[in-house]
N, C-alpha and C positions, 0 to 999 in steps of 0.2 A: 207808452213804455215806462215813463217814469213814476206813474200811480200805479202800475204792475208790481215794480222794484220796490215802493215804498209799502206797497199792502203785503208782498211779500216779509220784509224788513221787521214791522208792523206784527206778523205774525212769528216769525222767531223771538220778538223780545219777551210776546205775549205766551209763547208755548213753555219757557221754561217755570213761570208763576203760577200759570193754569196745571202744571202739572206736578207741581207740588202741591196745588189747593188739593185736587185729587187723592195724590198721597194720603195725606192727610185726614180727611173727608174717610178712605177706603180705610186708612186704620185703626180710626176712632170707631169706626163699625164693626171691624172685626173686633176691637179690646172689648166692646159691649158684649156683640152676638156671642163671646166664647162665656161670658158669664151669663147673660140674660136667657139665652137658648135653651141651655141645659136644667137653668130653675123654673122655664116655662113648662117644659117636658115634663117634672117632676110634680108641676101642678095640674096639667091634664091628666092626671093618676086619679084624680078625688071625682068621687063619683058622682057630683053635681055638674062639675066642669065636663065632663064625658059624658053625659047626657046634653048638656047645653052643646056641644058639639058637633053630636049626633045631630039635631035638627036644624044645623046652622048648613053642618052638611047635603040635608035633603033639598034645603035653599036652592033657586035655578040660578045660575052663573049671575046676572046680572043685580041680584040680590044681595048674593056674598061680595062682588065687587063692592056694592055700597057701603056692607059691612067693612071691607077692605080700606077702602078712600077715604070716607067721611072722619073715625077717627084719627088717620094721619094727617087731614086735613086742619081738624084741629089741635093736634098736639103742634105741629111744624108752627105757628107765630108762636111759640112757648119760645121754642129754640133762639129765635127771634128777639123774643124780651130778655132770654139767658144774654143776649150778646149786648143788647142794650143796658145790663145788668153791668159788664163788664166795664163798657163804657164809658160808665160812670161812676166805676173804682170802686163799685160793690162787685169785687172779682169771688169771693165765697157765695154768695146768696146767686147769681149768676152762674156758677159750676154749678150750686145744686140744683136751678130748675135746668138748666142741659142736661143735666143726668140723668132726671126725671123723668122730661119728656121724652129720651133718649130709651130710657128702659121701656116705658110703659109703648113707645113706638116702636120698637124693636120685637117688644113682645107681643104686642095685638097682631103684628104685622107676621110674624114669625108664624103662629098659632094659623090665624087665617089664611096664612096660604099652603099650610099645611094640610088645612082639613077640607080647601076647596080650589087644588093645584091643577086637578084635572079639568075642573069647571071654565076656572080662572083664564088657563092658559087656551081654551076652548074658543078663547075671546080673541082675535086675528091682533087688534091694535093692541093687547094687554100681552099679548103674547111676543109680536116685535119686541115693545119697551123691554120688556122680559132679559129679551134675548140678548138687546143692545144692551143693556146693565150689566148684565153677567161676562159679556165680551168688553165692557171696559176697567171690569173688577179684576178679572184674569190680564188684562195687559198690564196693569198697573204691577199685578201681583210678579208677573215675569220681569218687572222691568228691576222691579226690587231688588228679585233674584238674584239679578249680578250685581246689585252693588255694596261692596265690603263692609258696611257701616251695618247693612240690614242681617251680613250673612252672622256679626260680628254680637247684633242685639239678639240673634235667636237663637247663638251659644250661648250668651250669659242668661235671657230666660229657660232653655235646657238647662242649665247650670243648678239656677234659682231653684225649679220644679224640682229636679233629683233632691236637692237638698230637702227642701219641702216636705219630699214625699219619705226620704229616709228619716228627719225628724218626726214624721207621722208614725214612720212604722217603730220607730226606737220607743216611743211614747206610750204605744198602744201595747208593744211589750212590757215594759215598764209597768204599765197600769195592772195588765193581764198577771203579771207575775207578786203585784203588789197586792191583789185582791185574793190569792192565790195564798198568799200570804196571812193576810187577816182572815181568811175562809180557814185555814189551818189552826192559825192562835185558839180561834171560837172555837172549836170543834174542838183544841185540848182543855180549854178551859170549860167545855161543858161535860168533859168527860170527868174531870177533877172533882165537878162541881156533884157529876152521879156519883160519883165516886166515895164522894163525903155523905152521899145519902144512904 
């Protein structure tokens, strides 16, 4: 009864740590995937990559898994030496290989399971893991949900973005009505210029 009570004990001390490691872990993934994602997208546009694609594609499931595993396999001791990096109070050269490995694992991973999700998930054990990742992404993400500190950072990143995106758009007028401008000037000074001819 009383190794019941302590492994119990044992486990509440150990739940509130593990589940901020998580935290943590799940939002430095999302901060990547929301920029890495969308530049990998815009590299499978180039018609080399989209060809090499294509035949990664026709690959049988447990091919593209290799393709899938092996470079994650080795970018993750990257991450590794980032932290050992850290360490040892080279806390810059440490962020940049976690970023590193972090994009280029984000993206290979992204990419591949992209172009071979059907295959992939075809595979019973690949497709549990799958499943259990996704249902411990989404608990994490609900848990967040209620609490006022998360509800409070994704009004000031709305906040940031709005701005963002209206000093983008003020700029692009600006620019638009500034070239608008010189396209005007040219054009009376070349009229001036026949003019005198």
């Amino acid at each position: 009864m009383q190794s019941h009570k302590s492994h119990f004990s044992l486990k509440r001390i150990l739940q509130g740590p593990i589940l901020a490691l998580a935290i943590i872990v799940v939002l430095i993934d999302d901060a990547f995937r929301a920029v890495v994602v969308p530049a990998v997208r815009r590299l499978a546009q180039i018609g080399a990559i989209r060809r090499l694609e294509m035949l990664i594609g026709q690959m049988p499931a447990y091919g593209i898994l290799t393709l899938f595993l092996v470079p994650l396999a080795i970018i993750e001791p990257f991450k590794l030496y980032a932290l050992y990096l850290m360490g040892l109070g080279h806390i810059l050269s440490g962020l940049f290989v976690f970023a590193l490995a972090k994009i280029v694992g984000v993206g290979l991973a992204e990419r591949l399971f992209a172009i071979g999700r059907d295959k992939l998930l075809s595979i019973h054990w690949f497709a549990w893991c799958f499943e259990r990742c996704l249902a411990v992404r989404d608990a994490i993400h609900m848990r967040l949900e209620k609490m006022k500190i998360w509800q409070d950072a994704k009004a000031i990143v709305a906040h940031i973005r709005s701005g963002i995106a209206t000093a983008r758009n003020s700029f692009a007028q600006w620019r638009a009505a500034h070239a608008r401008g010189r396209f005007a000037a040219a054009r009376r000074k070349v009229r001036r210029l026949l003019a005198l001819s």
